[in-house]
Steps between C-alpha positions, in 0.01 A plus 500: 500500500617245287790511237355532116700242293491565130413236243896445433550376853675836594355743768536864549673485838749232388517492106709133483436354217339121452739198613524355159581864335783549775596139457605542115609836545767346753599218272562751200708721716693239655566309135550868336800538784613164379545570125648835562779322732559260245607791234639668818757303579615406114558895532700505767657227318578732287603767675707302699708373216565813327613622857727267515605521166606881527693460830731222340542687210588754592737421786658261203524771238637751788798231603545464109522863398733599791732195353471640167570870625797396656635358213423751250442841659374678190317271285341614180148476380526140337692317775277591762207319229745261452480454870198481589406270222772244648319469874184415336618148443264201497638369804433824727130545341413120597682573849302791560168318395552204718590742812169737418197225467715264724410746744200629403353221419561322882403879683167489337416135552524582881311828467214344283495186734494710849172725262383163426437397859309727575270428198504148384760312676591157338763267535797499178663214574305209580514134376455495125154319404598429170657138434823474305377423215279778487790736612684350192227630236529859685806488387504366138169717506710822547795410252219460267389841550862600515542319119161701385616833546852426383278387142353900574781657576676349189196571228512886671845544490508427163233688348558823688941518548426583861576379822303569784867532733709806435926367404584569862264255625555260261878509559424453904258179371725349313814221522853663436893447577434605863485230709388698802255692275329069421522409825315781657239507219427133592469524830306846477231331245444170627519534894499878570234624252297170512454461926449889574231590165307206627508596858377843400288400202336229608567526871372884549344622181275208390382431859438844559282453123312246646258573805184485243603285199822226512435504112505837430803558726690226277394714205569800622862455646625306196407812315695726728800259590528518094508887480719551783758375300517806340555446144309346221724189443421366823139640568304239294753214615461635887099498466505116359730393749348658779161345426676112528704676857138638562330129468796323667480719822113456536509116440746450715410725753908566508731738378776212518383322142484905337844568587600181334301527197637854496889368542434263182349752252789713624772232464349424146554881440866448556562174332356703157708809609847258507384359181453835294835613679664164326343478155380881426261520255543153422269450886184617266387177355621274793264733720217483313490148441542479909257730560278303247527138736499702802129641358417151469602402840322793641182448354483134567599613905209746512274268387558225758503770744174631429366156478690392836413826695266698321472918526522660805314383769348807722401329774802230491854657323710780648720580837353317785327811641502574871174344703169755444706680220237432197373783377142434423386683173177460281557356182323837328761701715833352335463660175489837715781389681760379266599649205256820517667563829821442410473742232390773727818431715775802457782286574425287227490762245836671640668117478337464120663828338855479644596205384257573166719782500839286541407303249440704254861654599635186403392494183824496318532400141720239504573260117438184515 
């Protein structure tokens, strides 16, 4: 007797369903898996940091306390504030920062890049394809940006009174009389922050963004690389930025020129930190009229780069991806398999409400 197939291509002895059905069904699984990794691993990011964060804190404020017990045995109400307030310095809160996402920061890259294998391996490092000259306007491209939401942050600022950055974190972001407190700020900002957010920005969360769409995985991890920041200062500067990183990783199919456009918007950070730290509130008019040119010089840089090197490039622009790697999707699919997807990924929404939630924390009011 012979086996009844039904009109779907499935039988009642061995219900499997049609090749192109289990075909798509296997590509949305495997790209679903992807985009929950990539919110994943800024998690354990997370979780990772604050780890680290409570262990040196409180082996520091142990060592501390026992100091301060020794010395006075019965200490009233207000010098036990009094002490506590003075181990909060700057110094130790910018220590404790670097240490945490130092850390953090490195662990996950390895964890999302071992994931990655597994998935869509690609190479990070290769040759960049972008000329210098083209590197050049990546850079004046992003210091453009930079000068844009400096203009944003400035107009905010002063209609509302409010910073987005609690005092605390201002103090630990800011130039003072420690030397030690400067140097490791500099060094923190412009190498440490700048080479490990790229690694795990561009290097695990936008390629794990971008099995279906290299376009929508720019879009999509300059969005989150600008909320993981974690306040509203730096949320709308972070999302501009990482767009330019974005664009400069998939042209150059590198995450060499990223990490240097990264280093100069960070080093231009500093130069207008040492400059408010000189002249006070006398920096305000000096920094808009440099954001102003550097507006100018971004614009003019995006434009040449657009006309140089165009949008993305599916086929062409991204990691060099590992031989028989392409994931072949139907144009129709993609607009299943980007954003509609990534909405329906838990990880995604966990990542988007704590640091919402931080940020909203850090809403002090703070004059002008």
């Amino acid at each position: 007797m012979s086996e009844y197939v039904m009109p779907n291509g499935q039988s009642f002895d061995n219900p499997v369903p049609p090749v192109n059905q289990s075909g798509e069904y296997e590509i949305k699984c495997k790209v679903k898996k992807s985009y929950n990794w990539a919110g994943g691993v800024m998690l354990i990011q997370l979780a990772i940091a604050f780890a680290v964060q409570f262990a040196v804190s409180m082996v520091y404020s142990t060592v501390k306390m026992a100091e301060f017990m020794l010395e006075n045995p019965q200490p009233s109400v207000e010098e036990m504030t009094e002490f506590t307030m003075s181990i909060q310095t700057p110094f130790y809160l910018l220590l404790v920062n670097t240490l945490c996402y130092l850390i953090a920061n490195f662990a996950c890259f390895f964890i999302g890049k071992g994931v990655s294998k597994t998935l869509f391996p690609v190479k990070l490092f290769s040759k960049n394809k972008l000329g210098v000259p083209d590197s050049l306007l990546c850079v004046a491209a992003i210091l453009g940006l930079q000068g844009l939401s400096m203009i944003v942050q400035f107009i905010t600022m002063s209609i509302t009174k409010v910073s987005g950055i609690n005092e605390a974190t201002a103090s630990m972001m800011s130039f003072s009389d420690n030397i030690a407190h400067n140097v490791l700020m500099i060094v923190y900002f412009v190498i440490i922050a700048a080479v490990t957010e790229e690694l795990l920005c561009r290097g695990v969360m936008m390629k794990m963004l971008s099995p279906v769409s290299k376009t929508f995985a720019l879009v999509a991890s300059a969005v989150l690389f600008g909320v993981m920041h974690g306040n509203f200062n730096q949320m709308f500067n972070g999302a501009l930025l990482g767009l330019v990183l974005g664009y400069a990783a998939m042209k150059s199919g590198s995450l060499k020129l990223p990490i240097i456009c990264h280093m100069a918007a960070n080093t231009n950070a500093m130069i207008l930190a040492a400059l408010e730290y000189k002249l006070g509130e006398g920096a305000g008019i000096i920094e808009v009229i440099y954001a102003a040119i550097l507006i100018v010089v971004g614009i003019v840089s995006i434009i040449m780069l657009y006309k140089r090197n165009g949008l993305i490039n599916e086929e062409e622009d991204g990691f060099p991806a590992a031989d028989g790697d392409k994931l072949e999707v139907e144009p129709e699919q993609k607009k299943q398999l980007t954003w509609k997807l990534l909405l329906k990924s838990p990880t995604f929404w966990i990542f988007l409400v704590i640091y919402i939630f931080t940020a909203i924390i850090m809403l002090t009011p703070i004059t002008v």
